[in-house]
C-alpha positions, 0 to 999 in steps of 0.5 A: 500500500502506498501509505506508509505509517512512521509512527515508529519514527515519531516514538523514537523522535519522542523517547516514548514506548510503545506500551506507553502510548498505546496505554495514553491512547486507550488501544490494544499494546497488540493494536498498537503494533499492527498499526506500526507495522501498517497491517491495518485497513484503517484509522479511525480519526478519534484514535489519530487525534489521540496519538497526535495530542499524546505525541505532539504532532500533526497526521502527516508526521505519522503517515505517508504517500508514497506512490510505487511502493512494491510491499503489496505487489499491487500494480499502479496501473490499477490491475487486479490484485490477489483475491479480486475474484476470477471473472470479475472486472479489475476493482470489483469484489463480492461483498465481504471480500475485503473483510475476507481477506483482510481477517485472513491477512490478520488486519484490523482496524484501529 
């Protein structure tokens, strides 16, 4: 995915634990880490907000776009990735597929 999370970068920049925030923050030390790691579909913005006072900082200090990031394997040129379901257009799934292959991948939102 071409959004990467630095959040590991801001922790490090402000000498704070991960066990730290995520007690601040009120999530999961195991939440915490999926997000770190980028292994989530989302952020709710009420979570964002809250690493953001605790840290100090803005939403772009914590993430990134960076285009043609190759960790998906996902094509820019908008090409069907794993799982789309065969014989359907590029970008279009069954309901719940996502959430399928999120849960199976071991992401979460946060």
């Amino acid at each position: 995915m071409p959004i990467v999370v630095r959040l590991d970068v801001m922790l490090a920049q402000r000498k704070m634990r991960s066990k730290e925030l995520a007690e601040a923050i009120g999530i999961t030390e195991a939440n915490l880490s999926l997000l770190k790691s980028g292994k989530v579909r989302g952020v709710r913005f009420d979570t964002l907000a809250r690493i953001c006072a605790v840290l100090d900082c803005q939403p772009g200090d914590l993430l990134a776009y960076e285009p043609g990031d190759a960790a998906t394997g996902a094509q820019e040129t908008g090409g069907a990735t794993p799982g789309a379901g065969a014989g359907r257009p590029a970008g279009r799934r069954r309901a719940g597929a996502a959430d399928d292959a999120a849960d199976e991948a071991g992401a979460a939102d946060v």
